[in-house]
N, C-alpha and C positions, 0 to 999 in steps of 0.2 A: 549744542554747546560750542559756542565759536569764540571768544575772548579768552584773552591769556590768563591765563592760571584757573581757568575752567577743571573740574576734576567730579568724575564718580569715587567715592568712597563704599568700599562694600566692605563691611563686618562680617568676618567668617564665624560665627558662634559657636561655638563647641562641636565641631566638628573631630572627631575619634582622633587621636592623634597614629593611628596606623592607615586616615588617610590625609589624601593630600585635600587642600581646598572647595568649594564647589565652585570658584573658578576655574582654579586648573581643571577638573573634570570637566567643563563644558568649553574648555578656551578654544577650542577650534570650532566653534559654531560663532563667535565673539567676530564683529569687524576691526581691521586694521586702527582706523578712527578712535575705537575703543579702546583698545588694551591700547592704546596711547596714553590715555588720561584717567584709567580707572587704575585707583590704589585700593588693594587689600589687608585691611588689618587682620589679623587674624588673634580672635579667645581662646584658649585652650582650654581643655578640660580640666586642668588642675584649678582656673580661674573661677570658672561656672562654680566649682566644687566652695566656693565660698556663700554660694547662695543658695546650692543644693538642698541643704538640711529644710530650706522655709519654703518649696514650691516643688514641685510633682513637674512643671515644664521643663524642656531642658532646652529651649533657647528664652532667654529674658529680653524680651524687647524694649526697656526703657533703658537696660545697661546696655544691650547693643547699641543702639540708636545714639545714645550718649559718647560710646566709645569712638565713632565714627563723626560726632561734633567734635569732640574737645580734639582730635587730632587736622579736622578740617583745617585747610588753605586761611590763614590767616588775614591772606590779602582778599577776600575774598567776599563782599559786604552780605550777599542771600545763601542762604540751606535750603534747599530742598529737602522736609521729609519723605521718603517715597519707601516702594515697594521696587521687588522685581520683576511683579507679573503687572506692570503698566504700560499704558502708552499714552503717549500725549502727541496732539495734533495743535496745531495754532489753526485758529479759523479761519484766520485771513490766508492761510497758504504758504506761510512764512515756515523757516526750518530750525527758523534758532531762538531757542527760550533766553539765550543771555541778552539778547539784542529786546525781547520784548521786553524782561525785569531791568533794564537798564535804566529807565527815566520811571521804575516806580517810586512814589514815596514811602515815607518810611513805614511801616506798617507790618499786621499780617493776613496773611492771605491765605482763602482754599477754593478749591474746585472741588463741584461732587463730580462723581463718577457713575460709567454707563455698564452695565453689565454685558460681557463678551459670551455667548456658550462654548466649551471647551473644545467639542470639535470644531468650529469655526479656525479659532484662533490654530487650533495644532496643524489645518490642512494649509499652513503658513509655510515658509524657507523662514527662518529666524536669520539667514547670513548675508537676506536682501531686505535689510530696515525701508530701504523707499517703499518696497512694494509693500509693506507690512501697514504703510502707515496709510498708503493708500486705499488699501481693502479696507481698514479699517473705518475709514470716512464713508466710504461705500456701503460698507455693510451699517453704520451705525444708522444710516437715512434710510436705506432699502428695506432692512429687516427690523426697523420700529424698536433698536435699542437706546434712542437717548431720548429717557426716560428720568427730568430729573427730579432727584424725592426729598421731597422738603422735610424741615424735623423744627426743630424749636427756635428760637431769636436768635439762641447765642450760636449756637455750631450751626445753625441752616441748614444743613445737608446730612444725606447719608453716607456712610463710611466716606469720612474725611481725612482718615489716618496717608491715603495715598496722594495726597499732592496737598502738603502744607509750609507754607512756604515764608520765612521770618526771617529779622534780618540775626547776621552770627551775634553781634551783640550784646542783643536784645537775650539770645539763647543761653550765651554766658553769663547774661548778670541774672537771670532767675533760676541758674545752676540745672540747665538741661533740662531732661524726663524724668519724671516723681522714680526713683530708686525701690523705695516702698512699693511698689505695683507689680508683684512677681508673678502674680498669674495674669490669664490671657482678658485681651480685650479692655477698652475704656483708656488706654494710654492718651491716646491722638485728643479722647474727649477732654481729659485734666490739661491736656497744653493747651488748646484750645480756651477752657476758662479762665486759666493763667492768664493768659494772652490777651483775653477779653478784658480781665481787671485790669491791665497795665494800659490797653489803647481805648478800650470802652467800646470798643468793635469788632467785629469782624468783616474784612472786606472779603470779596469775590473776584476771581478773574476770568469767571464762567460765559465771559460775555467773549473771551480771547483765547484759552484753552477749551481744549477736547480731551478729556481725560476717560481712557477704556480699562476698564477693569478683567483679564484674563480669568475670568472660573477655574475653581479648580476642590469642586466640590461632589465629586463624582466619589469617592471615598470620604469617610469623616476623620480629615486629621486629630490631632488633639487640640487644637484651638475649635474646631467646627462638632464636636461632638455634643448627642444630644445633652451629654450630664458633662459640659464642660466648665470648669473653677472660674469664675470672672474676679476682675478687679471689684471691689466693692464700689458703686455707682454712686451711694448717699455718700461716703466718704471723701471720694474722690473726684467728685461732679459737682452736688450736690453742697456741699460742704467746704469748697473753697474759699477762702479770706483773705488771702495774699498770692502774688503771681512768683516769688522766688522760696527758695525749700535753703534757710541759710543752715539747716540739719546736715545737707551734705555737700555742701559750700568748695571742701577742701578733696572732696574725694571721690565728688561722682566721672563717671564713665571710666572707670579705672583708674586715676589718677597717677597712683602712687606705684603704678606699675608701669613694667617696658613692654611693649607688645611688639610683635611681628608684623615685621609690615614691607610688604613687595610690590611694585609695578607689574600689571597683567605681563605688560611684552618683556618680563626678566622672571620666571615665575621659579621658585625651590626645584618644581618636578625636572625643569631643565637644565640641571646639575648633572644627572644621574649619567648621561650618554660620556660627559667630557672627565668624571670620575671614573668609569669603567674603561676608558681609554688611558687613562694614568696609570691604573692599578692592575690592567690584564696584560699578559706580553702576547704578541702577534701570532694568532696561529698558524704553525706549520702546516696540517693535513686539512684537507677539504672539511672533515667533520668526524664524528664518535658516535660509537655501536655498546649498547647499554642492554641488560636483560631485564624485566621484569614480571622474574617466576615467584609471584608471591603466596604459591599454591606449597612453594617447594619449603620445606621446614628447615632446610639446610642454609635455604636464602638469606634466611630473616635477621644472621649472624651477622649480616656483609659490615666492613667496618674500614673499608677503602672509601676515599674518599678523593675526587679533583677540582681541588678548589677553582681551575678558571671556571671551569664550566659550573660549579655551585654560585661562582661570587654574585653572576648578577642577577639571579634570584634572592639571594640574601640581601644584596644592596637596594635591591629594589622596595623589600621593607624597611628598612634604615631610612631612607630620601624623604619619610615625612615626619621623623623626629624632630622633636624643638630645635632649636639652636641650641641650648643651653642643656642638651640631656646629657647622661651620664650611661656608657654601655658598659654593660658589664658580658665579660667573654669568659667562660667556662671551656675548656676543651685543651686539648694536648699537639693539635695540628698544627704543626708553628706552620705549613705554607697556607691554609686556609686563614691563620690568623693574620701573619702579614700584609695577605691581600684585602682584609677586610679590613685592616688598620688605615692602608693606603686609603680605600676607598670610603671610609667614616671621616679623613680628615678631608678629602676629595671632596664630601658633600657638603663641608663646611662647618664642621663642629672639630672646635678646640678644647673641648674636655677632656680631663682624663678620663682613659679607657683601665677600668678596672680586672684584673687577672685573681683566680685563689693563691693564696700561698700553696706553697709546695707542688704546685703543678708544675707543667713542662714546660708552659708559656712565662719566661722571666719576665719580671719587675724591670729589665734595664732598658727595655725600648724605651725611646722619649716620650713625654707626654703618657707612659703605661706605669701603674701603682698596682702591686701582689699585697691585697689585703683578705683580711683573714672572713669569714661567713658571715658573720654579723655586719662588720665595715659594705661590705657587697650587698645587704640587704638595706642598708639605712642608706644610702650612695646612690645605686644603682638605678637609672629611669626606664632602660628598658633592658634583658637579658638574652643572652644568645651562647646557647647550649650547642656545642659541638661535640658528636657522641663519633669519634673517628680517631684513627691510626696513625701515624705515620706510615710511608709504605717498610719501613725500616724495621719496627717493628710485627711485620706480617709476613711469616712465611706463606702462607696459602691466604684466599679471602674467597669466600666466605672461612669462617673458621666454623663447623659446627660446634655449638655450645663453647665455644672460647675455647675449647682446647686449642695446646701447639702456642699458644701467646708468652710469648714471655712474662715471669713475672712483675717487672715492672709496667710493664704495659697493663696487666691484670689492676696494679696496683691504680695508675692514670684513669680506667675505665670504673675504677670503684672512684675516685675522687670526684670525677665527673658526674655520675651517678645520683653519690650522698646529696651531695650539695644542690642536683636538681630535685628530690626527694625531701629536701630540708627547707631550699626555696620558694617552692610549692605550696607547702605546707606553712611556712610563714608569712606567706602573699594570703592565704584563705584564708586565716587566723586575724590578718591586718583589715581585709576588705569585711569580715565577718563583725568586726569592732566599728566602723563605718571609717575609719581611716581612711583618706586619702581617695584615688580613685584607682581603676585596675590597668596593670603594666602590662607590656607583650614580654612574651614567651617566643621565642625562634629555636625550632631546634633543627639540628640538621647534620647528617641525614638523620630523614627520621619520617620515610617515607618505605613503608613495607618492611620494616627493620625490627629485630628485639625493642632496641630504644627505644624507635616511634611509635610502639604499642602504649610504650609504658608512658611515652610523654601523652598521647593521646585519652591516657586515662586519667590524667591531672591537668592536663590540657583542653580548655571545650576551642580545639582546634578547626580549622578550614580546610576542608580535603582538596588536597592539591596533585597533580598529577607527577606520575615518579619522576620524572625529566629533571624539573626544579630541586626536587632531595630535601625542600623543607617543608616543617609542618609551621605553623602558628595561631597563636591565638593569648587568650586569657585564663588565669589558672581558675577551674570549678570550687563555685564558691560552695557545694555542698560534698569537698573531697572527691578522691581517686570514686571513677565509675566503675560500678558493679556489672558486668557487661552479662548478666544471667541470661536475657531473650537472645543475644549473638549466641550461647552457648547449646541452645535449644533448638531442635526441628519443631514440625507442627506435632510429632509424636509427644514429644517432653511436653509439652504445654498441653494434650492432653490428659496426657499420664498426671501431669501437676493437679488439672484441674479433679480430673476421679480419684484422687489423692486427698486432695483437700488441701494441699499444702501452698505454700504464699508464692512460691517460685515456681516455674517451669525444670522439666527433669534435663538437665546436659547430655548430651549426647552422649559420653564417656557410661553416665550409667545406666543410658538408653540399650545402648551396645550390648552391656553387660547384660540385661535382663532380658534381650532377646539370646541369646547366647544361652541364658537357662533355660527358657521358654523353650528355645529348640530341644535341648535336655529332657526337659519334663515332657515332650507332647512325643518325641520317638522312644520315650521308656517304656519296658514290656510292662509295668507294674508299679506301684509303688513303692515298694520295696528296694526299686533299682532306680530312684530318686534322690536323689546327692542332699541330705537336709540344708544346705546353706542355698541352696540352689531356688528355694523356699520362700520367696518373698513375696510382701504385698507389692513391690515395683511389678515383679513377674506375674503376679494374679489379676493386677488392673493389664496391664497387658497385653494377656489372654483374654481380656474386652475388648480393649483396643480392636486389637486386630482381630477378631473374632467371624468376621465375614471369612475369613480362609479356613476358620475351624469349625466340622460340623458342631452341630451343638451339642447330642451327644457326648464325644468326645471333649468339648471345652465343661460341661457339668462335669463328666468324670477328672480332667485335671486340677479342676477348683478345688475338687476333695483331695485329692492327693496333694497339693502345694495345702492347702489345713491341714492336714493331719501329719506332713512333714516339715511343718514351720519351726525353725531351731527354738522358736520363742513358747510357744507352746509345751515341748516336753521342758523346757527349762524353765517355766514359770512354777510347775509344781516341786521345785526347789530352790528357788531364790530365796535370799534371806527375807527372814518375817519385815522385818524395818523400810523394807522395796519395796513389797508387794503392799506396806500400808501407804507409798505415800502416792501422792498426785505429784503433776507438775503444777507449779504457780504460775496462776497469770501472767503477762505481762515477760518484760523480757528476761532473759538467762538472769540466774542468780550466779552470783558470785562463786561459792564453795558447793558444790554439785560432782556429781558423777557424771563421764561422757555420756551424751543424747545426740542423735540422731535430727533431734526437732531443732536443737542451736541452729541448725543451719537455715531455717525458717525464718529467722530473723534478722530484718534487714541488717543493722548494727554489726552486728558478730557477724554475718556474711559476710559482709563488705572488710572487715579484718580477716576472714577467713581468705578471700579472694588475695589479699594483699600478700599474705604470707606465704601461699600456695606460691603465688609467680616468684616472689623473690629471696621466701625464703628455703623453698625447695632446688634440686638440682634441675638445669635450667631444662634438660629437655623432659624432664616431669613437667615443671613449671609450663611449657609451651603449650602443652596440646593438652594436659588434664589439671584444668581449672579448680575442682573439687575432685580427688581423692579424698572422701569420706571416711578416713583413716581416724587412727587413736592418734597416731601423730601429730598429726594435724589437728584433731581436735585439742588435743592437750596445749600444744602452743599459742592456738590461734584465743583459748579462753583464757589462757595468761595474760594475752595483749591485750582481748578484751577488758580483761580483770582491770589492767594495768590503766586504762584510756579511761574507763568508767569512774577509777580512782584518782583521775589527773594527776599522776605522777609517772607516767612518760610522753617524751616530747624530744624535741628540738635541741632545749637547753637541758635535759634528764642525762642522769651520769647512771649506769646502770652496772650490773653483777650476775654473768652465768655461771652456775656452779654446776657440774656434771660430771659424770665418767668416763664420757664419751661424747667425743666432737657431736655438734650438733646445730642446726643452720639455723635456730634461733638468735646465735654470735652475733654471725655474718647480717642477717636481718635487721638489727637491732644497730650496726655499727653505724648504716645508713641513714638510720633516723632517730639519733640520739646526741648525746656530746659525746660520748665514749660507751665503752663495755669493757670492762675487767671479765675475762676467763680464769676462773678457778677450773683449772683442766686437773681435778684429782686422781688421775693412771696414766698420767704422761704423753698423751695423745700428741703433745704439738705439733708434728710432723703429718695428724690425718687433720686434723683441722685445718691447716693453711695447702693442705692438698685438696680439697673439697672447692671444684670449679664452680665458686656461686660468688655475685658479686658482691664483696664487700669494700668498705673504705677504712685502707689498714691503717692508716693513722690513728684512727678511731676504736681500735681491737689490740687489747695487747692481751696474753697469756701468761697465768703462772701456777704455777706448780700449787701452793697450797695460800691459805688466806694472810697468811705469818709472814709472803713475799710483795704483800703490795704495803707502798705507802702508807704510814699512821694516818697521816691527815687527808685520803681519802676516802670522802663517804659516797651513800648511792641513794637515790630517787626509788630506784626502784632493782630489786634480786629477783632472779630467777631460778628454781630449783627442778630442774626435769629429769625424766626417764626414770621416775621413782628413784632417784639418789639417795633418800632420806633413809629408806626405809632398807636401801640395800647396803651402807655402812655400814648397815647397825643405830642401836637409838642412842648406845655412847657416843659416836662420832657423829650423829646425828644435833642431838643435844647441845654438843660442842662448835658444830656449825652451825647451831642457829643463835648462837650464846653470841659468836666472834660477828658473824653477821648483824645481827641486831644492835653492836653497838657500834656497826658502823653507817647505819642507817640514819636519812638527814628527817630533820622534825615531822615530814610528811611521807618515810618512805614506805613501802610497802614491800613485802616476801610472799610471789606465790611460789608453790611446792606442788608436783605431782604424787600421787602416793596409790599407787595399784590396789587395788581394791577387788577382795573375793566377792563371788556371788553369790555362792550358795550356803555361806554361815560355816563351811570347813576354813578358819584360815592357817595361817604359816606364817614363821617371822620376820618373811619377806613383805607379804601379801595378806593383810588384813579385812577383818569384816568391815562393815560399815561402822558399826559401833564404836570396834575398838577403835578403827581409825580415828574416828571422834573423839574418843578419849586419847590416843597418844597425840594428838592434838593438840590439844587441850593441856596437858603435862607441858609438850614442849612449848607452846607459847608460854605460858604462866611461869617457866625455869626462866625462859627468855626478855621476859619483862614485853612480852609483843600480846595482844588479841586476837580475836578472828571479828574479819572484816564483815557484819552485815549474818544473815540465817544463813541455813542450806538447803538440798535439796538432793532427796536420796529418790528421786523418781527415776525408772526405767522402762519405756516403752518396747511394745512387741518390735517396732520397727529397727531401734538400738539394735536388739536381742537377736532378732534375725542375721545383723552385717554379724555374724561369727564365724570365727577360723578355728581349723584346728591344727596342734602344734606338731610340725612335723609332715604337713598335707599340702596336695596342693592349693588350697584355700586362703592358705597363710600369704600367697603371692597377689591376694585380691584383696581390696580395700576392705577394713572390718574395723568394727568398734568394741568385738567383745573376741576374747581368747580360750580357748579351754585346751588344755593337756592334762595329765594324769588325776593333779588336785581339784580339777573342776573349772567351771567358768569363772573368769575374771576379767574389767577394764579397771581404767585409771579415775581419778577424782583431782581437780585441782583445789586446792585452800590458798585464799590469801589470809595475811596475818600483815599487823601495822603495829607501832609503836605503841604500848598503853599506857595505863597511868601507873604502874609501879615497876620495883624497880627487879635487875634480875635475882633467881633465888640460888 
């Protein structure tokens, strides 16, 4: 290509907007010659996303192709259609196709092409085009490749998509490549027949070009696969009547949009060097000494952070954002933020950089706007989560579990937090609707960190090495991961499988039941058998590992873990109403007693996992995933309850009522609009003492229901720790009276309520039954119903995790309690708004 205003035009098509080009990735294999005259337009993914919904390909070659006409050199009379795995030779030994199209007439033209084999062409230098082109004449006469394959009158040849050659136009007045042609193959043939109706022919230049076709069919892309979508051939071939398409006259090759467009030898990616030179100041000391003990559990706290040395890891994902994106910055680190502000306008983007209200980072930087969560989501194109300190606020770093932080700082790393937690979850919500297309996620640090765990599990991020400090990626379109097989050796996944159960056994309770097993196998008798100690975890076990235990010996411990299984002597006293029901198929009901099986299912795991990390204290949360607790089970089925009810979320305004602080609050602050605490015994001083992350803007307290606002109402109430029933059923009554009428059209009230086992109750601690019926009473005063059946099933496994009050048992995970009055767990009920009014 030798005449002035000569130019390659390459169409980047939806290439991820987290990378750069496939120019720029291959620019240094490209000759000097080249990135002289080759311009890149580049589609983004948002574009594609308009033609998404009608084709399964994700590059469209009649809109590429187009996109790269309508912006072509004007002055400029021929188009080359081509490819990028071509080569063209003049037969006469000439170098320059402009000088040969120079004296054609007006017309159009194609050359068939010769098939290359792949390894030929790869044992090439691609950065020496002479000698490429020279082999290539060599090899097409040597090795019996120009072979040329005829086909019908009108197209002549085979695959003629790769050198067709028209004049500009001719291309503009029949309005480019047919639009309509989404899926693969038969483009090149529709312009081809167009083209034929407008000239009545098709010429050849096969007598003056050599045209080699690079293979690249050693794998089956999706254009080459055997069940690949074609353009339809009668329609589109077959069927032509006229050579222009005045259908998309005004809008084909993207018209009505602005596209990106750079010269090879000025490319985006080489911004980034002369940005981090603006934005970093000159290092003092030769270099930095970093530790990465991420064995260590104290580590994971670190919450230090040095922005020069983070920045140009971080900048380095930013350098292939649009022009026109929009960052939104989360975080409290005003020196990481400044240098990263530096360095976003460095790379050439003048948009505003979005901030949350009430964080640390103020609204008054130039070109920076503090909007509130919603504005950040509807705004923002890509986000950048900074989970770090100032050093100002850090007496020590690591801090374990955040103690020693200052309050406000506590307060920053809950803002931070929520909002990633909320973001997340509105990104999966958005992509789950087919909106739009999916954003990155930057968090940092967030590399071996509390944070990066938690980002990692709403994150399907790229594991990077600690140096960098970042993680990224896009948020999981099927929610936070349940990381059950990390939590498991090959033992738990056996245990799982001789179990029967859907999971693998965690390690935590793996522990525990070797811990009995040792118990039970140096006991002199049975007798001297601890009965909680008694489990089917501990009896499969004693299989497991059974190669260490004669067999003798492992028959006689089998009878003894039977005959001292908690669930066994208690079964011959459980209420009648237990012992008749089953569980029901299918997943957790609603109004139920704790079970041991909920954890079997995937749904309510996956809230159970969630609530464990964040809404327990954080060094339980760290290393015991599932504590199989009443605790835990009570809250985690209220959430469930809550989610299966769709009335919490994002925009949900919620109500904890209790006697006692309780990290349901804090849980709930995160990923809610708010939470009202009805703290009814005064607690407020242990609740805002309780080191677990919450976002206090979003949590306020008060004393009884009489102190909050008239005019607000809730999505959803929460009533734990058996409150209801330890008031009293007057004050019971009365709160569910003041509650219910402040519940919005859809809200719902779950309630925990302790529940005896063995048909003795107390005024505290009801049967089954009765429970049912004060129930029942107090929805019907309340003008509320009960949501959905129940289910009063209890398995041996339940029955088994039992404590006794006052032992050392009680310090071990348990679902079932027994002190003087007998065995008892909890039951949760939800209740919704019904059709009458209160009594």
């Amino acid at each position: 290509m030798t005449a002035p205003g000569d130019e390659i035009v390459f169409v980047d098509y939806n290439t991820p907007d987290d990378l750069p080009t496939f120019i720029e990735a291959i620019l240094d294999t490209l000759t000097g010659r080249c990135r002289e005259i080759l311009r890149v337009v580049r589609v983004r993914p948002a574009l594609h996303a308009l033609f998404a919904d009608r084709t399964s390909y994700a590059t469209i070659e009649s809109v590429a192709r187009n996109v790269g006409l309508r912006r072509s050199n004007p002055h400029n009379r021929w188009i080359l259609s081509t490819n990028t795995d071509m080569v063209f030779l003049r037969r006469d030994g000439g170098r320059s196709l402009s000088e040969l199209v120079d004296g054609l007439p007006d017309g159009f033209y194609q050359v068939p092409r010769f098939e290359v084999p792949e390894s030929l062409w790869e044992s090439l230098d691609r950065r020496d085009p002479s000698v490429v082109i020279e082999r290539f004449r060599w090899w097409g006469a040597r090795f019996h490749l120009n072979e040329l394959v005829h086909t019908d009158p009108v197209t002549r040849f085979d695959g003629i998509g790769d050198f067709q050659l028209a004049l500009r136009s001719d291309l503009f007045a029949i309005h480019g490549f047919n639009e309509d042609m989404l899926a693969g193959w038969n483009v090149d043939m529709n312009l081809c027949h167009r083209l034929h109706r407008r000239y009545g022919r098709v010429d050849s230049l096969s007598d003056q070009v050599l045209a080699y076709h690079c293979g690249h069919t050693r794998l089956p892309t999706a254009i080459h696969r055997d069940d690949t979508v074609m353009n339809d051939p009668v329609r589109y071939i077959d069927r032509v009547v006229r050579d222009d398409l005045p259908e998309q006259a005004e809008r084909w090759g993207l018209a009505w949009h602005a596209l990106e467009e750079f010269r090879a030898d000025a490319p985006p990616s080489g911004r980034l060097p002369a940005a981090l030179e603006e934005s970093l100041p000159v290092q003092d000391d030769p270099g930095r000494e970093a530790w990465n003990d991420f064995t260590n559990f104290t580590a994971r706290f670190r919450l230090r952070l040095d922005p020069d040395h983070a920045l140009p890891y971080v900048a380095d994902l930013l350098a292939t954002a649009p022009p026109d994106a929009v960052l939104a910055y989360v975080g409290s680190h005003r020196g990481m933020f400044e240098r990263t502000l530096r360095a976003w306008r460095a790379l050439g983007h003048d948009e505003t950089v979005l901030v949350p209200e009430g964080g640390m980072i103020p609204g008054g930087f130039p070109g920076v706007e503090a909007v509130d969560a919603l504005e950040l989501d509807r705004q923002a194109s890509l986000f950048l989560f900074e989970f770090a300190l100032d050093d100002d606020w850090l007496a020590q770093d690591p801090c374990p579990c955040f103690e020693g932080i200052a309050e406000e700082g506590m307060r920053q790393l809950g803002l931070i937090y929520g909002l990633f937690v909320q973001q997340t979850e509105r990104e999966r919500q958005r992509l789950a609707a087919g909106k739009g297309t999916p954003r990155r996620f930057i968090g940092v640090p967030a590399v071996n960190t509390f944070f990066g765990m938690r980002f990692g599990e709403r994150v399907m991020f790229t594991h990077t090495m600690f140096s960098t400090r970042v993680r990224h990626g896009q948020v999981r379109r099927t929610g936070p991961a349940v990381r059950s097989d990390g939590a498991a050796d090959e033992t738990g996944r056996r245990l799982g499988a001789a179990l029967g159960r859907a999971f693998p056994i965690d390690r935590q309770e793996v522990e525990i039941a070797r811990g009995d097993l040792d118990r039970i196998l140096a006991a002199e008798g049975p007798d001297a058998v601890e009965p909680h100690r008694c489990t089917a975890v501990a009896q499969a076990l004693l299989d497991v590992v059974g190669e260490a235990v004669p067999e003798p010996v492992r028959q006689e411990r089998r009878r003894w873990i039977e005959w001292n299984r908690p669930s066994r002597a208690l079964r011959e006293r459980i209420d009648p109403l237990i012992v008749s029901s089953s569980r029901p198929p299918g997943p957790p009901l609603l109004n139920k007693l704790c079970a041991a099986e909920d954890w079997e299912d995937a749904h309510w795991r996956a809230v159970a996992e969630e609530f464990t990390r964040d809404g327990l204290p954080f060094r339980a949360s760290t290393y015991a995933y599932f504590k199989r607790s009443r605790g835990v089970w009570e809250r985690t089925h209220m959430l469930y309850g809550m989610g299966r009810l769709g009335v919490i979320g994002h925009d949900a305004r919620c109500a904890l009522i209790s006697r006692m602080p309780d990290g349901l609050g804090h849980f709930l602050s995160l990923r809610t609009a708010g939470v009202d605490i009805i703290d009814l015994q005064g607690h407020e001083a242990g609740w805002l003492a309780r080191r677990r992350m919450r976002w206090a803007d979003r949590m306020s307290i008060h004393p009884d229901l009489d102190s909050i606002p008239s005019d607000r109402s809730w999505n959803a109430v929460c009533i734990p720790q058996n409150t209801l029933l330890t008031v009293g059923l007057r004050q019971a009554d009365a709160i569910l009276r003041s509650t219910a009428q402040r519940l919005a059209g859809d809200g719902v009230i779950a309630c925990s309520m302790e529940t005896v086992l063995d048909g003795r109750g107390r005024r505290d601690r009801l049967t089954p039954s009765r429970v049912a019926t004060v129930m029942a009473i107090l929805a019907d005063r309340s003008g509320l119903e009960l949501c959905g059946s129940r289910d009063w099933s209890l398995s041996d496994a339940t029955l088994d995790r039992i404590a006794v009050q006052g032992e050392d048992s009680e310090r071990r995970p348990h679902l079932v309690t027994r002190d003087d009055h007998g065995p008892r767990t909890c039951s949760v009920w939800f209740l919704r708004k019904g059709g009458h009014r209160q009594r």
